[in-house]
C-alpha positions as CSV (number, residue, x, y, z in Angstrom):
1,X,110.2,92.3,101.7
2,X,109.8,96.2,101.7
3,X,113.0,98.1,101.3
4,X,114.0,101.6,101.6
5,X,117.3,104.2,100.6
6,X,118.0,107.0,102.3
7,X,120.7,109.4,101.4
8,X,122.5,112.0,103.8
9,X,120.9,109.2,106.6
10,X,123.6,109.9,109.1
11,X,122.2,113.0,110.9
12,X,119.6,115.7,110.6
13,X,116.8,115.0,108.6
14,X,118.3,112.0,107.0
15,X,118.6,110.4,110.0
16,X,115.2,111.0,111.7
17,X,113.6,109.4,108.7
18,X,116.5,106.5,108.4
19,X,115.3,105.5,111.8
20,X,111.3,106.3,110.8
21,X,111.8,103.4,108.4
22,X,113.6,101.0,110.3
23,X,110.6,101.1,113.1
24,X,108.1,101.2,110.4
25,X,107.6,97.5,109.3
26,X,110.6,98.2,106.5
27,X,112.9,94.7,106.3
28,X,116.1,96.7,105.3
29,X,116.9,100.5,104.8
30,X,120.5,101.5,103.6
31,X,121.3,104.4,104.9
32,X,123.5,106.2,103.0
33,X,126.2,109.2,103.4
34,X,129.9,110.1,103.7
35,X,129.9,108.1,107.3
36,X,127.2,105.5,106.5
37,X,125.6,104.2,109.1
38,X,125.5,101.5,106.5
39,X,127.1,102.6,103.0
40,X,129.8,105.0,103.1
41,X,130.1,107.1,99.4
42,X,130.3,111.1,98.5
43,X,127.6,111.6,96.1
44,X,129.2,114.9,94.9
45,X,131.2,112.3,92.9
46,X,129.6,110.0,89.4
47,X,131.9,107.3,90.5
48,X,130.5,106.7,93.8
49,X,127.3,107.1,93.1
50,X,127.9,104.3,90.3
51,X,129.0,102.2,93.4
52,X,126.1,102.8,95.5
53,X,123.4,102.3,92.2
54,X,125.5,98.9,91.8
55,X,124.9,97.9,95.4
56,X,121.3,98.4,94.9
57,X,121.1,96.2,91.7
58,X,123.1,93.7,92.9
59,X,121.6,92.9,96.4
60,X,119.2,95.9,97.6
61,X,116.2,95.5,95.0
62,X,113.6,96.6,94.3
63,X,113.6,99.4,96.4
64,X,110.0,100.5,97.6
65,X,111.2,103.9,99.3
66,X,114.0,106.3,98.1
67,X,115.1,109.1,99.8
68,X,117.1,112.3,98.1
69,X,118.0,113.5,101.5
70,X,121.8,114.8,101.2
71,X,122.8,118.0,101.0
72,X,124.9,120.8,102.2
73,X,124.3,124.7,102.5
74,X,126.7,127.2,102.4
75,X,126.1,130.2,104.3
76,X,129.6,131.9,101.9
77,X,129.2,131.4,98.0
78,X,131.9,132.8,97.3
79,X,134.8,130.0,96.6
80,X,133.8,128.7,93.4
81,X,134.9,124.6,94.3
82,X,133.0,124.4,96.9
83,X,130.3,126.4,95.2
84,X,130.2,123.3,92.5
85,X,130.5,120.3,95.1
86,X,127.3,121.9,96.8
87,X,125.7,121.7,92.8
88,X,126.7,118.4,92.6
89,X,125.6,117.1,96.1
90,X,122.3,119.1,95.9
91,X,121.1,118.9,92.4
92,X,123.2,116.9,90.5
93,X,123.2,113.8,92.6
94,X,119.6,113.8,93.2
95,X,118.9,114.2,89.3
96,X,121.7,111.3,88.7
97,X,120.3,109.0,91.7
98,X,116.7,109.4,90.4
99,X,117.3,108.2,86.7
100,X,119.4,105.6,88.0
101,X,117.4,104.3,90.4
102,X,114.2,103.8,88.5
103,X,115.1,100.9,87.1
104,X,115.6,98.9,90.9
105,X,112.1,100.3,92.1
106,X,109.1,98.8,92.5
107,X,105.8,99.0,90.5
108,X,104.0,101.5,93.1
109,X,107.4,103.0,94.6
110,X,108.6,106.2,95.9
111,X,110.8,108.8,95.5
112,X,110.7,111.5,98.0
113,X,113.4,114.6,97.4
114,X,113.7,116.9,99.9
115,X,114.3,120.7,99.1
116,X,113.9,124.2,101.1
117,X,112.0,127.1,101.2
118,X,114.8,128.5,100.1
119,X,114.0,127.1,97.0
120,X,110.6,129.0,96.7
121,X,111.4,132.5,97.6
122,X,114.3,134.7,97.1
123,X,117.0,134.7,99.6
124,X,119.8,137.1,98.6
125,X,122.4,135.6,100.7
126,X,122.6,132.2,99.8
127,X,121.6,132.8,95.8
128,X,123.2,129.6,94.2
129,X,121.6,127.1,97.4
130,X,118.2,128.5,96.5
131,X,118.5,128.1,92.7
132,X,120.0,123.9,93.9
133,X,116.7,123.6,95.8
134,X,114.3,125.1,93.1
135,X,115.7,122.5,91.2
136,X,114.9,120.1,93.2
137,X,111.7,121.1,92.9
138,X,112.1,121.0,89.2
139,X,113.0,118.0,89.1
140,X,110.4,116.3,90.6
141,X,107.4,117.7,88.5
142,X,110.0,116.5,85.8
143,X,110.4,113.0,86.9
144,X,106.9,112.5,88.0
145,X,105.3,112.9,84.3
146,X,108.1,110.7,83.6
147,X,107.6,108.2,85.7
148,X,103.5,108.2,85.2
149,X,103.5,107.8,81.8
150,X,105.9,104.8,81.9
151,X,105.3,100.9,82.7
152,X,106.3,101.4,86.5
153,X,104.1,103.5,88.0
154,X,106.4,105.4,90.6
155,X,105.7,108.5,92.1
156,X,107.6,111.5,93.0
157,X,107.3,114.0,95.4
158,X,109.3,116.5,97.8
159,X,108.8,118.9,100.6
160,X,110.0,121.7,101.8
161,X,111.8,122.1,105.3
162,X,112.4,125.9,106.8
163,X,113.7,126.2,110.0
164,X,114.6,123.1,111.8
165,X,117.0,121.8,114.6
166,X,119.4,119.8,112.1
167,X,123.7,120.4,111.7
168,X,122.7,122.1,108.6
169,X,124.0,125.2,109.6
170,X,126.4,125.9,112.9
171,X,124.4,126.8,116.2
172,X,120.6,127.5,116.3
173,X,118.8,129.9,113.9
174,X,119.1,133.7,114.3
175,X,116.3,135.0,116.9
176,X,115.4,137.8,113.9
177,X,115.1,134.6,111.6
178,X,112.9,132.8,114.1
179,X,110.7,136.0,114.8
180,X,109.8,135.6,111.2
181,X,108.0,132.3,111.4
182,X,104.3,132.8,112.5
183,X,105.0,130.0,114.8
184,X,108.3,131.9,116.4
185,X,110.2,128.6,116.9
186,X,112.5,126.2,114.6
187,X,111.2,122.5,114.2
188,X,112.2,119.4,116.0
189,X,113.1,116.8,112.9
190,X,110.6,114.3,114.2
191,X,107.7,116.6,113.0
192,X,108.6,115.9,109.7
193,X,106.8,112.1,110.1
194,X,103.9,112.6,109.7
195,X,104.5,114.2,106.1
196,X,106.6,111.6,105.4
197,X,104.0,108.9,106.2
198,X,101.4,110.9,104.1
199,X,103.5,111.2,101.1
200,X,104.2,107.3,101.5
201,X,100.6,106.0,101.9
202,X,98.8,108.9,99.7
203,X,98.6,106.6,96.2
204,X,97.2,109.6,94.3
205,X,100.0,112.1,95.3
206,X,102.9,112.7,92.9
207,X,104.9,115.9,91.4
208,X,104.0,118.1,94.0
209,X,106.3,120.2,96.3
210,X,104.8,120.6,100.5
211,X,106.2,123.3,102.4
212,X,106.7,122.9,106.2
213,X,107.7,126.2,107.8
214,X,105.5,126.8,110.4
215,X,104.0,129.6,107.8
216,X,107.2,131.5,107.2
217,X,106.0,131.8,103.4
218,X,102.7,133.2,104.1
């Protein structure tokens, strides 16, 4: 039986590749998030994260595919509670989820975190998002050694979305944003499969970071 977790699975990204795995010969995905669709938890918080890593060992293992999908993006840094709940969902969680989880995967298994490009270049607007998503990145070279040089050989890897048609942010992307991308046009989450699909089925692939911007970084 080949199952997959997916965090933040109840729209955007989360959700495209929630329902990419439940098409894709996968027994059982839980999809994960503050309104499910199938496990209701706020991963800014240890306790429910505890909750969901004790669903997982008690009836959802091993997992073959996990998913650090969830995060939030705040276009206004400046309240300082918020500010630390977007630390917690976007870098905490993902680095308290991957420890935890290593123990329910599978010999072979997955990780796949997904970060920005904001992570990767300076954006002097939304500071503290950008440093969460460079650690992301961090994080998975990080666990990746880890993980090689231990008994279950599971790999890690991210990428790393720019613009894209998601709730992330209110409305569509700016037109002097999108004049940017070499491309001139946000992404549809859907093109995001293929790279997900790659990552899955590529055995040799782990601790590396894939933009997909449409070439806004070159």
């Amino acid at each position: 039986m080949k199952r997959a977790v997916v965090t933040g699975a109840s729209s955007g990204i989360g959700e495209e590749i929630y329902r990419f795995l439940l098409q894709d010969h996968y027994n059982s995905v839980l999809g994960v998030g503050l309104s499910g669709p199938d496990f209701r938890v706020d991963l800014t918080r240890g306790q429910d994260r505890q909750e969901l890593i004790e669903e997982i060992s008690q009836s959802f293992q091993p997992v073959d595919i996990f998913v650090n999908n969830a995060g939030v993006l705040l276009l206004d840094e400046s309240e300082i509670n918020s500010c630390l709940n977007m630390v917690s969902l976007n870098l905490i969680a993902v680095w308290d989820l991957t420890s935890c989880v290593y123990p329910y995967m599978s010999d072979g298994g997955v990780i796949i975190n997904v970060a920005s490009i904001s992570g990767m270049r300076a954006d002097p607007d939304t500071p503290l998002y950008g440093a969460t998503k460079a650690g992301v990145i961090s994080l998975t070279k990080s666990f990746a050694k880890k993980f090689a040089n231990s008994d279950k050989k599971v790999r890690v890897n991210c990428f790393s979305p720019g613009f894209f048609d998601t709730n992330l942010v209110p409305g569509p992307a700016p037109q002097e944003l999108i004049d940017q991308i070499p491309f001139k046009r946000s992404a549809k989450t859907c093109e995001l499969l293929p790279l997900v699909q790659m990552i899955i089925d590529s055995k040799y692939l782990t601790g590396v970071n894939i933009p997909i911007d449409g070439g806004l970084l070159l």
